[in-house]
C-alpha positions as CSV (number, residue, x, y, z in Angstrom):
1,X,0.0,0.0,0.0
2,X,1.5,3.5,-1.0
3,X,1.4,6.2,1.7
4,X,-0.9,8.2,0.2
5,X,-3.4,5.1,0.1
6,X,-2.4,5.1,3.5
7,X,-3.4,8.4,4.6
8,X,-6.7,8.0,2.9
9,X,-7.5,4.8,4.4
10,X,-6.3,6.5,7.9
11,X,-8.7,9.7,7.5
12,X,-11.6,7.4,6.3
13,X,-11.3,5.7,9.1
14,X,-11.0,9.1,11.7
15,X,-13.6,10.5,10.1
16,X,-15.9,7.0,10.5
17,X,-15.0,7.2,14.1
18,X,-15.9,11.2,14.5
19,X,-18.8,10.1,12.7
20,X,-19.9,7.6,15.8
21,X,-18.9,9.1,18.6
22,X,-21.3,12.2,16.9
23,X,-24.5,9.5,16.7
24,X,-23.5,8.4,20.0
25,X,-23.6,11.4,21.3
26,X,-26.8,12.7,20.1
27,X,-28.1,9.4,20.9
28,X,-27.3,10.6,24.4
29,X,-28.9,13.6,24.7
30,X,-32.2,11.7,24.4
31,X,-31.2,9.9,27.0
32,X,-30.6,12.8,29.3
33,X,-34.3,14.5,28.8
34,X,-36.5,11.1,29.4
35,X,-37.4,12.4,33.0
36,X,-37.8,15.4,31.1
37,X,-40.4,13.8,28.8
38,X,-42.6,12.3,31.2
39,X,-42.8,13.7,35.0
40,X,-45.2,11.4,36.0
41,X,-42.8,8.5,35.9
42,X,-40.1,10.4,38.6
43,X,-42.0,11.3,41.5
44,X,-40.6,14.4,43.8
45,X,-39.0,17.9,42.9
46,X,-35.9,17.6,40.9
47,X,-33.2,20.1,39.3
48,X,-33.8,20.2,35.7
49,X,-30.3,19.8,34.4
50,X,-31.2,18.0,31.6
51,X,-31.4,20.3,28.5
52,X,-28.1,22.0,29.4
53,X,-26.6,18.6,29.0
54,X,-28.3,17.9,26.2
55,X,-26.5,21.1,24.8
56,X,-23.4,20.3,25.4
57,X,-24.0,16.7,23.6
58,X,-25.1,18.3,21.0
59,X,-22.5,21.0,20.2
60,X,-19.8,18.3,20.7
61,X,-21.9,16.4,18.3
62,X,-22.1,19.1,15.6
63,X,-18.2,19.9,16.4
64,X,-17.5,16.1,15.5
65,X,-19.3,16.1,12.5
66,X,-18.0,19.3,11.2
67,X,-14.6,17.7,12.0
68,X,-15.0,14.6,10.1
69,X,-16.7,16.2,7.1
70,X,-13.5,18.4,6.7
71,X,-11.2,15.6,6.3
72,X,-13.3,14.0,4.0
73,X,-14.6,17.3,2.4
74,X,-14.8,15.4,-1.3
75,X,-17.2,12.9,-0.3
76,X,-21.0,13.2,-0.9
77,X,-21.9,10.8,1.6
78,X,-19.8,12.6,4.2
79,X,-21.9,15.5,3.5
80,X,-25.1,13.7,3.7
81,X,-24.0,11.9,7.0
82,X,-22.7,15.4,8.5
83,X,-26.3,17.5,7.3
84,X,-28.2,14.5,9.0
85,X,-26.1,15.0,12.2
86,X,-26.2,19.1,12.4
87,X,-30.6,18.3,11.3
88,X,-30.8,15.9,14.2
89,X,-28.7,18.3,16.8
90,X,-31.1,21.2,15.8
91,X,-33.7,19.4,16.5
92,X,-32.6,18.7,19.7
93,X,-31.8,22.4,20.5
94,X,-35.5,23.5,19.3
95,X,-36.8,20.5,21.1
96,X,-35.2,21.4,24.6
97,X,-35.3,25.5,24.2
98,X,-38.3,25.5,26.1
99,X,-36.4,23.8,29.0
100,X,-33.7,26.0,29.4
């Protein structure tokens, strides 16, 4: 394998990886608003932290994504994956601005 196959190969696979940890985390910040969601299920007065942390997943989500589409700027499915990401985290952010 020639090294610039090499380098390919290595920033196809970074930007696979950015790519996950970007789902994962977005995947997260639904997580964080399920009590949230439904009240009725979690009895008692709690501190509603949740859409600030859903926040922060989701700009280190978007950050991620922008990241990975960057190194891979030719690709159209890059691009497709990356607007799917940053559609999903805005979403989120219009989804939990009445929490905040």
């Amino acid at each position: 394998m020639t090294a610039g196959r090499a380098d390919s190969v290595a920033q196809s696979f970074g930007a696979a990886v950015l790519y996950a940890v970007a789902a994962l985390l977005v995947l997260f910040s639904f997580a964080m608003t399920v009590e949230a969601d439904n009240p009725a299920a979690f009895p008692g007065r709690r501190d509603n932290d949740g859409a600030v942390g859903v926040l922060l997943c989701v700009g280190m989500a978007a950050v991620s994504a922008l990241v990975a589409v960057t190194s891979l700027s030719r690709r159209l499915l890059s691009r497709g994956i990356c607007a799917a990401i940053l559609l999903v985290c805005v979403y989120r952010v219009i989804g939990v601005a009445g929490q905040l």
